[in-house]
C-alpha positions in Angstrom: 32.4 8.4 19.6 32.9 11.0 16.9 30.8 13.8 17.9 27.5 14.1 16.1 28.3 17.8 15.5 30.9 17.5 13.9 30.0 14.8 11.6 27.1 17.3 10.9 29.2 20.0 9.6 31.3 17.9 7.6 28.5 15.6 6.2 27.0 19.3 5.3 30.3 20.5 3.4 30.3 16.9 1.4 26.3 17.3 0.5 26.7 21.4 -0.3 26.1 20.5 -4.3 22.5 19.1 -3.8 22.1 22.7 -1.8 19.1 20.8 0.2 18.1 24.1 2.6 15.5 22.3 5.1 16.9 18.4 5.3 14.8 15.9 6.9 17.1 14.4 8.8 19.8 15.0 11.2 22.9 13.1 13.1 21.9 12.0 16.3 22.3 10.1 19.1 20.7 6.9 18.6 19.3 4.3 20.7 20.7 1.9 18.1 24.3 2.2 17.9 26.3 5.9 18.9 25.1 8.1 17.1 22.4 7.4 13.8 20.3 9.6 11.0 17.3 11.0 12.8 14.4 12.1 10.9 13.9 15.8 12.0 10.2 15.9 10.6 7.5 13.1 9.7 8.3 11.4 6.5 5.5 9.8 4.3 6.2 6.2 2.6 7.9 6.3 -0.5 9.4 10.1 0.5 13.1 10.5 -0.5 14.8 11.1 2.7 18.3 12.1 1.7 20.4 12.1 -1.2 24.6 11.0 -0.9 27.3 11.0 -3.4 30.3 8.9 -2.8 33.3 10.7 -1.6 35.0 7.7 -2.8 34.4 5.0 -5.7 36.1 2.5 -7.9 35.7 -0.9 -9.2 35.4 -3.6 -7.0 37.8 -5.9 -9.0 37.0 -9.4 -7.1 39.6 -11.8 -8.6 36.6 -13.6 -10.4 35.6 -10.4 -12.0 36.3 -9.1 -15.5 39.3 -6.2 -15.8 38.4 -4.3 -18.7 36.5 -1.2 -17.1 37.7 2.2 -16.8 38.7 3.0 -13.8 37.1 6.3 -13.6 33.6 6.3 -15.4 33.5 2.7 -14.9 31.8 1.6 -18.1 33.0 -1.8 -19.8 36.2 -1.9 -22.4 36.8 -3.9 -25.5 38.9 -7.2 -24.6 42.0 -5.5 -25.4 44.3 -2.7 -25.2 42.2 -1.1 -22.4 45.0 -0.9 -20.3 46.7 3.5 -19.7 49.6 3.5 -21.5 51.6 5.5 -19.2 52.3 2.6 -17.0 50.2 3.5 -14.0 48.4 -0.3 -14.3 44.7 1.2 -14.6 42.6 0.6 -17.2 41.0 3.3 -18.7 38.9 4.5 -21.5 40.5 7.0 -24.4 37.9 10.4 -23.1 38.6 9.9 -19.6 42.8 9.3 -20.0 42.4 12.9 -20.6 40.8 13.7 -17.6 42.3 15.3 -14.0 40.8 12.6 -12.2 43.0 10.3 -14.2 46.2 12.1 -14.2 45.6 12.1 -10.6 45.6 8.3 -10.0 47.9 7.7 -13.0 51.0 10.1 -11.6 49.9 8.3 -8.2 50.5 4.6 -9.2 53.4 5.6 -11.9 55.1 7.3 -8.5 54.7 3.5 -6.8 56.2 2.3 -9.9 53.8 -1.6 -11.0 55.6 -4.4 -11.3 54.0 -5.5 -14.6 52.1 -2.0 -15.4 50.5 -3.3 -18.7 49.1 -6.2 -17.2 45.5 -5.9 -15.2 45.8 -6.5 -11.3 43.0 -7.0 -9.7 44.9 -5.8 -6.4 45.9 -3.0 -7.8 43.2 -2.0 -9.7 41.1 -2.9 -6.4 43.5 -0.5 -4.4 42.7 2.3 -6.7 39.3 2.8 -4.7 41.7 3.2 -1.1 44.4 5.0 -2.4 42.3 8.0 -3.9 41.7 9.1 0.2 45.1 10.8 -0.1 44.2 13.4 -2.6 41.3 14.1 -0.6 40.8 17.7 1.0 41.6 17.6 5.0 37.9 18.0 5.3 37.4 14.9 3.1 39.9 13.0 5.0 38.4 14.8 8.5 35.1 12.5 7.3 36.5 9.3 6.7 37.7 9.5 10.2 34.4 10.2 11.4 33.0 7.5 10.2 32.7 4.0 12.2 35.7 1.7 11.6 36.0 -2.0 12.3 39.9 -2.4 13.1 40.5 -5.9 13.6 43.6 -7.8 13.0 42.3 -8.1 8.7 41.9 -4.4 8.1 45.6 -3.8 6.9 45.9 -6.7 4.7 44.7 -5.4 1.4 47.5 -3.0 1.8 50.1 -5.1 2.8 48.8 -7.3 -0.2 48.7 -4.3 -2.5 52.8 -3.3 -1.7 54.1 -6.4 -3.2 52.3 -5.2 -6.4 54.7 -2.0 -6.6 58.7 -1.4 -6.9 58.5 1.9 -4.6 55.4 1.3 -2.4 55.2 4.3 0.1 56.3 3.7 3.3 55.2 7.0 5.1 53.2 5.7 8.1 51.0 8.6 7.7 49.9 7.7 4.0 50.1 3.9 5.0 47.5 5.2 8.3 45.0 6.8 5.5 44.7 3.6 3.4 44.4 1.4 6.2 41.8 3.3 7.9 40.1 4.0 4.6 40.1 0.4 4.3 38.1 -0.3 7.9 35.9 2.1 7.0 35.1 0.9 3.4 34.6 -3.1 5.4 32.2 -1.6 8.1 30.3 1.1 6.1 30.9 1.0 2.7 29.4 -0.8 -0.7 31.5 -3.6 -2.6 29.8 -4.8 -4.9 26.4 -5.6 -4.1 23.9 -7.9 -6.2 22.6 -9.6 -4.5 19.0 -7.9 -4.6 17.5 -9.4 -1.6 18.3 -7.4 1.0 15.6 -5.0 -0.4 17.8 -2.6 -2.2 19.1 -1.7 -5.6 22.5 -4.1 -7.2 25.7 -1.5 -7.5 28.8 -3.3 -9.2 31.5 -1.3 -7.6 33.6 -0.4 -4.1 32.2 2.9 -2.6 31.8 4.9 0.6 28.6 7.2 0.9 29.8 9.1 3.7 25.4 9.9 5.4 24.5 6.7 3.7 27.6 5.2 6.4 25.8 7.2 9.4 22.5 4.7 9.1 23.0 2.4 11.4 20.8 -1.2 10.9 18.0 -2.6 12.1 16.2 -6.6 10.3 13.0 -4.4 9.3 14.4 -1.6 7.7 12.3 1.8 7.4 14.0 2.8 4.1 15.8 1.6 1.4 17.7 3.1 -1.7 18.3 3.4 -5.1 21.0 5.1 -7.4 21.1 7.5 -10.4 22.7 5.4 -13.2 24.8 8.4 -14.5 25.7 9.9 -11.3 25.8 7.1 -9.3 23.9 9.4 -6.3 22.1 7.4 -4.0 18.4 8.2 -3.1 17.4 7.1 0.2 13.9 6.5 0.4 11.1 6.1 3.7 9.9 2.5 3.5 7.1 3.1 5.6 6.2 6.4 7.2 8.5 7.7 9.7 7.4 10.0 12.7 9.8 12.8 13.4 12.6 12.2 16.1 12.3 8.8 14.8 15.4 6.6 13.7 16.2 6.1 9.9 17.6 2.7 9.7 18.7 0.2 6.9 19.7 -3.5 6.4 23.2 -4.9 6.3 21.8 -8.7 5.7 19.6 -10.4 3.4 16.5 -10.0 4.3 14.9 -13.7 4.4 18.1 -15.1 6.3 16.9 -16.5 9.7 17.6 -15.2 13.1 21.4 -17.2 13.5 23.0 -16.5 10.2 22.2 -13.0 10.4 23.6 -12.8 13.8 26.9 -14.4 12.2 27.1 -12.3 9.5 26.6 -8.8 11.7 28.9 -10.1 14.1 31.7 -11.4 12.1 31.8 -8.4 9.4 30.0 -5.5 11.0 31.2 -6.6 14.8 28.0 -5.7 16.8 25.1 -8.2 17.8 21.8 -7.0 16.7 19.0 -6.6 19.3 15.6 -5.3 17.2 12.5 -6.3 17.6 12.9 -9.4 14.8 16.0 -10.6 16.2 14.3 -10.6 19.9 11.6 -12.8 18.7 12.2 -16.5 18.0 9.4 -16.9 15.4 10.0 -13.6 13.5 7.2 -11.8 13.5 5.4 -15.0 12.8 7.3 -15.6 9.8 9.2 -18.5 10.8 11.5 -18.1 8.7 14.0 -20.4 10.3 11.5 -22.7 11.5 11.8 -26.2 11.0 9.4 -29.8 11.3 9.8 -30.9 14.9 11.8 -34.3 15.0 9.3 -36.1 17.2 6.6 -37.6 14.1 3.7 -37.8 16.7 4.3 -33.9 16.5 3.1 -31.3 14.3 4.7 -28.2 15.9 7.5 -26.2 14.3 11.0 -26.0 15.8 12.7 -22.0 16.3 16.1 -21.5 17.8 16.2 -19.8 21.3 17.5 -16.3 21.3 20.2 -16.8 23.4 23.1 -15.0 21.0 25.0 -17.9 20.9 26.7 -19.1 17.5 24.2 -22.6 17.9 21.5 -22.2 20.1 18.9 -24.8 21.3 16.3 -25.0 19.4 12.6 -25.2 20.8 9.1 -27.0 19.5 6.3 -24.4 20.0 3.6 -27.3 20.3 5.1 -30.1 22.2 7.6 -28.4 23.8 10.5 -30.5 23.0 14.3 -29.3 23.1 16.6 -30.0 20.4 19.9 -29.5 20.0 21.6 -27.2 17.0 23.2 -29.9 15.9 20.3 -31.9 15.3 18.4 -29.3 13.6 21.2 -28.4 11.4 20.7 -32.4 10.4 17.2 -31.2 8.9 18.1 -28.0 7.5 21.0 -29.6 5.7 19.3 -32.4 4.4 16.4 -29.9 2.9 18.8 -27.6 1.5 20.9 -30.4 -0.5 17.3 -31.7 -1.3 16.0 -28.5 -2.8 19.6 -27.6 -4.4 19.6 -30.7 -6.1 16.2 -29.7 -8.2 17.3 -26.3 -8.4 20.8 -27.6 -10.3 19.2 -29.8 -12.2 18.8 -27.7 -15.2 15.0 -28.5 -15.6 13.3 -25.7 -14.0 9.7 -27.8 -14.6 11.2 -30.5 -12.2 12.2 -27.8 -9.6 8.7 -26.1 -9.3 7.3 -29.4 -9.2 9.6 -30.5 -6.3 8.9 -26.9 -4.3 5.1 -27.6 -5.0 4.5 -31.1 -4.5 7.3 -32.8 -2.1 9.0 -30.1 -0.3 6.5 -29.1 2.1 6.5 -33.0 3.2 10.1 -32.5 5.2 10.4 -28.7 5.0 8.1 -25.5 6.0 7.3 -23.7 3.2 8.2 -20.7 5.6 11.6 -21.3 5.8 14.6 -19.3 4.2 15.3 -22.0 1.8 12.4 -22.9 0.5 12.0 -18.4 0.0 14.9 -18.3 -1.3 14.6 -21.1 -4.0 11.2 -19.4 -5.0 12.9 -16.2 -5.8 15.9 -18.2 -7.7 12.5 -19.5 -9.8 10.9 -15.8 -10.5 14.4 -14.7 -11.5 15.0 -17.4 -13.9 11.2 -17.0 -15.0 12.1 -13.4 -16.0 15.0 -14.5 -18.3 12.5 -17.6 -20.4 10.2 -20.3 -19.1 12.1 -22.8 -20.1 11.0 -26.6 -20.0 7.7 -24.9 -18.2 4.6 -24.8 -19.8 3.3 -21.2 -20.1 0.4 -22.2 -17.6 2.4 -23.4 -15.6 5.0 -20.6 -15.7 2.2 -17.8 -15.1 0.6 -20.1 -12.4 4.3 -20.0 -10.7 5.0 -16.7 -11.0 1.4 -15.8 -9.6 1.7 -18.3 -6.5 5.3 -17.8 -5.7 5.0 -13.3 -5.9 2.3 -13.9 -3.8 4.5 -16.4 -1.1 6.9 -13.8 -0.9 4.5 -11.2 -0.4 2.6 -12.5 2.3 6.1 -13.1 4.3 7.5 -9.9 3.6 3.8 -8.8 5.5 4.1 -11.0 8.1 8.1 -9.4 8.5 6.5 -5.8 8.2 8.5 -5.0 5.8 7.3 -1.5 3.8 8.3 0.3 0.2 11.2 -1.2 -1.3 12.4 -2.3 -4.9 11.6 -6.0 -4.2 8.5 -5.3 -3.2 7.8 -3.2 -6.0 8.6 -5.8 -8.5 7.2 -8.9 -6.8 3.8 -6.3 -7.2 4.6 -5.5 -10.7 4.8 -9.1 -11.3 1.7 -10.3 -9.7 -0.6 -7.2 -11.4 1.1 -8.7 -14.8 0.0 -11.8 -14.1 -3.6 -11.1 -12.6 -4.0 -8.8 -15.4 -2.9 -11.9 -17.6 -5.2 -13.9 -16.2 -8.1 -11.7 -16.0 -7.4 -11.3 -20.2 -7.7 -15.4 -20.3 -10.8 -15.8 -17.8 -12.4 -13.4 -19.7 -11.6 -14.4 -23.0 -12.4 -18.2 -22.0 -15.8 -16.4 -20.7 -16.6 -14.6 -24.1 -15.8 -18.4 -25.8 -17.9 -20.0 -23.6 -20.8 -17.5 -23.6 -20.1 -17.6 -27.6 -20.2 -21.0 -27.5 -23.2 -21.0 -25.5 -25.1 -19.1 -28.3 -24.2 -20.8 -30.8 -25.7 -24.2 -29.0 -28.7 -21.5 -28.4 -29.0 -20.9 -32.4 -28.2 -24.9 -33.5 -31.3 -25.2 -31.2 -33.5 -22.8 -32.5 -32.7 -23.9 -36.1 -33.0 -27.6 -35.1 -36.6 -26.3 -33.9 -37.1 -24.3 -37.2 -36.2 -27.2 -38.9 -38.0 -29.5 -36.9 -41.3 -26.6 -37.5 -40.8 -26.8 -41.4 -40.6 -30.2 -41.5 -43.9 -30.6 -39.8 -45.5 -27.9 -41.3 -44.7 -29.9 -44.8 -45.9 -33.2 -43.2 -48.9 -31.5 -42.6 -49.4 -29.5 -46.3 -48.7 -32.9 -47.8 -51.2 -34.8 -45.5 -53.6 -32.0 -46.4 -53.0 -32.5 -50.3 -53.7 -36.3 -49.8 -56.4 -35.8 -48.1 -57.8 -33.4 -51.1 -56.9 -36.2 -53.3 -58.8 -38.6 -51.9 -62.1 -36.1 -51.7 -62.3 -35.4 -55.2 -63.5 -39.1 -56.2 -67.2 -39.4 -57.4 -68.3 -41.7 -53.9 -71.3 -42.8 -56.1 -69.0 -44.7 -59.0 -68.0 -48.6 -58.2 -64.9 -49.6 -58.6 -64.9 -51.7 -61.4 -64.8 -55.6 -61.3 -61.6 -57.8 -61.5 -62.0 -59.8 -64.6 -63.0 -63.6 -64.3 -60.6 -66.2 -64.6 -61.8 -67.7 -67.9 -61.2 -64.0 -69.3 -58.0 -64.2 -68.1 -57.4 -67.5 -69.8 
């Protein structure tokens, strides 16, 4: 292990420009992994713990991805002639062609000589990211060895890959030594290309090492999280939840609502360790359950976790009836409920997918489990774009309900501050806000409605008054009619019938 002093004084040299004279953290040795970022004094939620640059950055250039970017600010070109015109094969933008850290990479790559150098690469322009560690200062290069390395059999790949892109690839095993550890060291501790926003932290589009940032090791229930400056690209690491001093800062490397056995796979296939915190020590996940399942016997209500054993497909256990399953027969389930729910969910009617998550899914799937989360979060993020076939009820009813799901699980994880969590709160005060507005203006109808019935009765019985009150003046007038007769006078006699005749 690197010593922690020394990664101290070099981390210090890289972070000199933010001149930060009383840090709140330190390298230390850590119960986690080595050595880890230490918090020297207590640090309040939502208090920025550190601040990194990236000693190295580029564009991630996937082979799905699009090519027109500039290699050195990184903003998006027009569709054509983006490409440097002195044959280095980078694309690049007409202000920063100009600039040193251009002419440093282009005389780099024109020295290697591209096989086609007009044509965009995405292995070379992927490359450009490694290859800038040899300019670095010794002290530059001094960190990057510092820094934890997963050397497998894969690591020198890209570069081998990367040669056959060249006429007059270097073959100085000391240059060839820098790229290829630059490389392990980019796989175990560096960004490419993250956005995939639910592992709690902010999406960056591009391949970069942030040499403190790298430090952090990880833990499933993270005590921080970051962001990034959009002009700078500086990353602000943040205290999830408040930290005691001498306390560990830690981040994730996973997605935060995979279960207990993928995360194990992913940690120990790319990052090479097995993870032993508290979450991963406890089949039901902090009560979350989120890989919990329906136990197969029907007489049984229980849910179903793995065992914690480590291994790749673990038993699997009912917590009620205490039946054992085997992985295989679990993975029967799970695979059955994710086809089921990623059927609705590419069936281009988001209506018929929040019915199914509403109505049927709970009948063969826990609502707790990481499929059924993460198809609730597929239906917030395509909620933000339009509601499309939804109603707008039922589009604010889903984004209420389903904020709130995620809410209560990310609780149950004890997970603290972080930009999910922000927005899922954001979201659910729009909406309660929204609703509040409707309740209240349905109130105000109703108690307007309720006076106007209020008034039609009190003019019915005005009405109703008047009317009798003139039934009465005009019995009254008969009445005065009648009393005006002499009583004394006879009426006078019929005439006979012989008058008649």
């Amino acid at each position: 292990m690197i010593c922690p002093k020394r990664t101290s004084e070099l981390l210090d040299l890289h972070l000199a420009p933010f001149k930060d004279k009383d840090p709140a953290w330190e390298v230390g040795v850590s119960k986690i992994a080595g050595r880890g970022v230490v918090a020297t004094r207590s640090l309040k939620r939502g208090e920025i713990i550190f601040r990194d640059s990236p000693l190295l950055i580029g564009l991630a250039a996937h082979e799905e991805d699009a090519l027109n970017a500039c290699s050195v600010c990184l903003k998006m070109l027009p569709d054509t002639r983006f490409m440097c015109r002195q044959g280095c094969g980078l694309p690049v933008c007409s202000l920063c062609a100009k600039k040193k850290q251009h002419k440093s990479d282009c005389d780099l790559f024109k020295s290697w000589a591209p096989n086609e150098p007009d044509v965009a690469n995405s292995v070379i322009i992927r490359l450009l990211c490694v290859a800038r560690a040899i300019n670095l200062s010794k002290e530059q290069r001094d960190l990057i060895y510092c820094l934890q390395a997963n050397l497998d059999n894969n690591h020198r790949t890209e570069v081998r890959n990367a040669a056959k892109c060249f006429k007059h690839f270097p073959t100085d095993k000391k240059l060839i030594e820098i790229m290829n550890r630059t490389v392990a060291v980019l796989r175990t501790n560096g960004f490419d290309k993250t956005t995939d926003r639910t592992n709690d932290n902010q999406e960056f589009n591009y391949r970069a090492l942030y040499p403190l940032f790298g430090v952090v090791n990880h833990d499933c229930i993270p005590n921080a999280y970051y962001t990034f400056e959009d002009k700078t690209n500086t990353m602000l690491v943040r205290a999830a939840v408040d930290i005691p001093a001498g306390f560990e800062v830690t981040t994730t490397y996973t997605k935060l609502f995979a279960g207990n056995i993928a995360r194990h796979l992913f940690l120990k296939m790319k990052k090479g360790f097995t993870c032993k915190c508290s979450r991963c020590s406890d089949p039901t996940e902090k009560g979350a359950f989120i890989s919990g399942l329906y136990c197969r016997d029907t007489n049984c209500t229980g849910l179903v976790v793995p065992e914690i054993s480590g291994l790749p497909h673990p038993n699997w256990n009912c917590l009620e009836c205490k039946q054992k399953s085997t992985h295989a027969q679990m993975m029967k389930s799970q695979d059955f409920a994710s086809g089921a729910i990623n059927a609705k969910a590419n069936s281009n009617s988001l209506r018929t997918l929040v019915q199914y998550l509403n109505e049927k899914s709970d009948s063969f799937i826990p609502s707790s489990n990481y499929v059924v989360v993460d198809a609730k979060m597929s239906v917030l993020q395509r909620l933000q774009v339009g509601r499309e076939d939804c109603s707008e009820e039922l589009a604010n009813n889903t984004r209420l309900r389903y904020s709130r799901d995620i809410t209560q699980v990310m609780d149950k994880l004890g997970l603290g501050d972080s930009l999910l969590r922000t927005q899922l709160e954001e979201l659910l005060r729009r909406e309660e806000e929204r609703r509040a507005k409707r309740l209240a203006a349905e109130e105000a109808a109703k108690q307007q409605q309720q006076k106007l019935a209020e008034a039609d009765k009190l003019l019915e019985a005005a009405l109703a008054k008047d009317q009798a009150d003139q039934a009465d003046q005009h019995q009254d007038q008969v009445g005065t009619s009648a009393g005006t007769a002499d009583p004394g006078t006879a009426p006078a006699p019929l005439p006979a019938a012989a008058e008649l005749a």
